[in-house]
N, C-alpha and C positions, 0 to 999 in steps of 0.2 A: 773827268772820266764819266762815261753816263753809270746810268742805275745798272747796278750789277746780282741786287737780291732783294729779297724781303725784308721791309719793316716793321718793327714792333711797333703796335697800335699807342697812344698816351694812355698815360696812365698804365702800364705793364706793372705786371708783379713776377716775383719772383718763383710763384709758385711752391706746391707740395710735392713730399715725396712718401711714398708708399714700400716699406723696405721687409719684407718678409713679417707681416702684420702688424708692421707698426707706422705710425705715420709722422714725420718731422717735418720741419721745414727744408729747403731743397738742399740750401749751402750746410745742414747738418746729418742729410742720410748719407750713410757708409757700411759696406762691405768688406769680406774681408781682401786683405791685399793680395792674399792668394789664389783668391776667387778668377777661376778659368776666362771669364769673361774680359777681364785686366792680363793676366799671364798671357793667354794667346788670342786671345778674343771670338772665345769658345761661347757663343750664345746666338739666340735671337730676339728678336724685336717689332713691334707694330707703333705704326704713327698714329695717332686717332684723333678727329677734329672732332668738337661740339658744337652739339646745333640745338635750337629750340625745344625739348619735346614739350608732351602734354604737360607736365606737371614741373616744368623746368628746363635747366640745361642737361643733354644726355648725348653722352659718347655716339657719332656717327658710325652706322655699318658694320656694330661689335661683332655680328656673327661671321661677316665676311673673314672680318681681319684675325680673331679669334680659330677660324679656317684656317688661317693659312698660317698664325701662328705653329699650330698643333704640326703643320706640313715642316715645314722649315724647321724642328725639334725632327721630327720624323727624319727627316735629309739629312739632319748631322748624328745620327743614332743616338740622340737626347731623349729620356723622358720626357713627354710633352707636359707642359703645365697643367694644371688643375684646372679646369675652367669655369667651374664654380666658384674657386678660389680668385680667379682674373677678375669675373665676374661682381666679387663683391668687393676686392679691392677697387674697382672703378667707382662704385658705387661711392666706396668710404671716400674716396679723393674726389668725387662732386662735390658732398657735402663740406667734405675741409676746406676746398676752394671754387666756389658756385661758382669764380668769373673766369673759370681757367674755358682756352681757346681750344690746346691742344693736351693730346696726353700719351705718354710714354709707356709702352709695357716692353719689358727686358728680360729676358728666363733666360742663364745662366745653366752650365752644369754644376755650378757652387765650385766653394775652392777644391783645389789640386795640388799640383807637384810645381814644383817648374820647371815644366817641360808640355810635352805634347799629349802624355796620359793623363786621363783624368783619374778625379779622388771616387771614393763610393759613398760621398754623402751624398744629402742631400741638395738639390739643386736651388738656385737664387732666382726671386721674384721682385722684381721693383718697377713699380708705377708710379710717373712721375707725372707734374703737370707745368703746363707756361702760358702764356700768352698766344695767341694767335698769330701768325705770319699775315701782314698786307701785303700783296702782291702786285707789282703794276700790270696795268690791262696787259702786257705785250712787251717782250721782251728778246735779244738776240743768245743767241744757241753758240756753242764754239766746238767746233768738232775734234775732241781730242787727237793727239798724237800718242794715244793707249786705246788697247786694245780689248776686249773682254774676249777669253775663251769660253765659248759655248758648248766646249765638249768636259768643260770643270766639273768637280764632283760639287763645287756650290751654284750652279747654275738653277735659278728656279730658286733659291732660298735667301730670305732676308736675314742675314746673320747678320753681329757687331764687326765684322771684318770688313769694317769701310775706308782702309784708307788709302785704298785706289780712288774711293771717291772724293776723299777729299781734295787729294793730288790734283786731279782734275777737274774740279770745282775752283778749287786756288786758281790755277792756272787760269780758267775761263774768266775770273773776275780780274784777272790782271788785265787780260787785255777786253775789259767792258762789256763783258758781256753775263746775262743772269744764268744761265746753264750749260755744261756741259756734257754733248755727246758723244756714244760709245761706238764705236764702227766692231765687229768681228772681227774676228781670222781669218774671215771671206772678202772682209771690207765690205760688209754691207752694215745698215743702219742697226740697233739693237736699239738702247738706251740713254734715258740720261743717269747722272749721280743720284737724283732722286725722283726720277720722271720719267714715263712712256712718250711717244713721240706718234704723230698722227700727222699726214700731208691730205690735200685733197688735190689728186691726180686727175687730168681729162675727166673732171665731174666727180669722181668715187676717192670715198675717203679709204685707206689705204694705211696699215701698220703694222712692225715687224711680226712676224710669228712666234711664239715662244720659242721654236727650234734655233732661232736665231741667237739665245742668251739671255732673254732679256725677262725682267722679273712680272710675271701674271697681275699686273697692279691692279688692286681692288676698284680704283678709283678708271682705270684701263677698264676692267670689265663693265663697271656702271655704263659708260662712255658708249662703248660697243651694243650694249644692251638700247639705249635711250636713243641711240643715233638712226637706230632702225623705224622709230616712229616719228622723225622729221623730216617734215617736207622739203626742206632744203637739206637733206641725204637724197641721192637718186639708190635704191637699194641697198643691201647690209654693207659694213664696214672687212673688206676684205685682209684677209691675213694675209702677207707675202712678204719675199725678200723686196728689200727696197736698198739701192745706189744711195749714195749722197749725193749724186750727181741731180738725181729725179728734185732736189729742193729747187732747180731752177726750171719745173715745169709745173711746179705747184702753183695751186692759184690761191691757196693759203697752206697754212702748217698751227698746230697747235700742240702742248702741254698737257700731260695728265699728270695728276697728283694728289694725294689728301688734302692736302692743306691749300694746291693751286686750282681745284674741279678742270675745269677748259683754259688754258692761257694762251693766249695767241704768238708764233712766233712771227719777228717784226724782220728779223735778219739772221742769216747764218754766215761765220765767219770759219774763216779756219788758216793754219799756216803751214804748208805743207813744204820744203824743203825750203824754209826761213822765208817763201814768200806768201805775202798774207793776199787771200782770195774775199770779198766780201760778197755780199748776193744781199739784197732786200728784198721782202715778199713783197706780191702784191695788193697785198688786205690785210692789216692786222686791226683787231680780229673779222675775218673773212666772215658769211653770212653762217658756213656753218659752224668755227668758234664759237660765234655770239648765240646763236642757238641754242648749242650745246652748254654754254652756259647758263644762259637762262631755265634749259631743261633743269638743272645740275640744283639752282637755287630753290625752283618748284620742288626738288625733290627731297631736299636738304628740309624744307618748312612741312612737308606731310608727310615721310617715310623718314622715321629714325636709322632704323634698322633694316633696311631694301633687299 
């Protein structure tokens, strides 16, 4: 079966865990069992990669994703985190593991009942760390056979209530493929399980709008932001509905993500009434992928924090 995801680099560790000010190793941080987050999967969460800084390794884009933390609390009528508090929890978890890749922040409404009301404690904070994801240059997409409502009251919010995405993720690797895509309730393009999606159409690059469902990714707006000052971009990066039809007029397609910056897609698959439809781009990664990566690395080595 070909490559269907990310590899841990040699040498992986296990990583730290940062559990409401304390810090352990990863297979020993624990919460309680009643903690909302585990009962209904009442929480949110940000991915954050490390990059170089001045003085070490340091959490990429804290303030962006620290935004949208605060947003996504805000969406589920949660207390937002302390972010002074997030703030020095990251700090402590560089220092406990200089070689960690990525890192985990989780804010919880803390435990509760078992049920759908929450308790009136306090809420749960845990910052974990790992290895970094290798991703191959380019990889094929699979278009689910699920749906995202774009009219949900979680639309726009990165909660713990992923396992539609998992669902759909399993499913794309069974049949070989690295990601899976989310079409609407309109059957247009939204997402992937953990990724923005980007075509370059008749020269313009081209991705869904947020009215479509699909989550405002930090690593999306860098994207959007940087592609405006490449010469292999003809003009800004337009917002619209996009067909899935449209991937077979594209003269590339790419990947957004934390941990992927630009990835190229190589093919889109999909099986719609048990018969499977295949399509190959014709560029992976096309000139503006490989750009945008590049852009992506430039900007990962001199803007920590963007």
């Amino acid at each position: 079966m070909a490559e269907t995801g990310a590899k841990n680099p040699a040498g992986s560790h296990d990583g730290v865990c940062w559990v409401n000010g304390r810090i352990v190793d990863a297979d020993d941080g624990s919460v309680s069992a009643m903690d909302h987050s585990i009962v209904v999967g009442d929480g949110v969460f940000e991915t954050l990669k490390t990059v170089n800084g001045p003085d070490g390794p340091v959490p990429f884009a804290v303030t962006r994703h620290l935004d949208r933390l605060r947003h996504s609390a805000n969406g589920l009528g949660m207390e937002p985190a302390d972010e002074d508090r997030v703030r020095a929890a990251l700090a402590d978890v560089m220092v406990a593991d200089p070689g960690a890749g990525r890192i985990r922040i989780t804010w919880s409404s803390g435990p509760g009942p078992l049920s759908s009301g929450r308790g009136d404690g306090p809420g749960t904070l845990i910052v974990a760390t790992s290895s970094a994801n290798v991703w191959p240059e380019s990889g094929r997409v699979h278009i689910s056979r699920w749906t995202r409502n774009e009219n949900g009251p979680l639309v726009g919010l990165k909660t713990t209530s992923y396992a539609e995405n998992v669902l759909a993720l399993a499913e794309a690797h069974r049949h070989g493929c690295t990601e899976a895509l989310f079409t609407n309730t309109a059957g247009l393009l939204c997402e992937g399980t953990g990724t923005n999606v980007f075509l370059v159409v008749d020269g313009v690059v081209v991705t869904p709008p947020l009215a479509s469902g699909c989550l405002a990714g930090v690593t999306r707006s860098l994207a959007m932001e940087m592609a405006e000052s490449l010469p292999e971009v003809d003009g800004d990066v337009v917002e619209r509905d996009i067909s899935p039809d449209e991937f077979s007029r594209a003269s590339e397609a790419f990947l957004t993500s934390t941990t992927r910056d630009a990835m190229a897609i190589s093919g889109v698959d999909s099986w719609a009434d048990g018969a499977h439809t295949a399509l190959d781009l014709p560029a992976a990664p096309g000139p503006v992928t490989a750009a945008l990566a590049a852009a992506f690395a430039d900007l990962c080595a001199t803007t920590p924090d963007p």
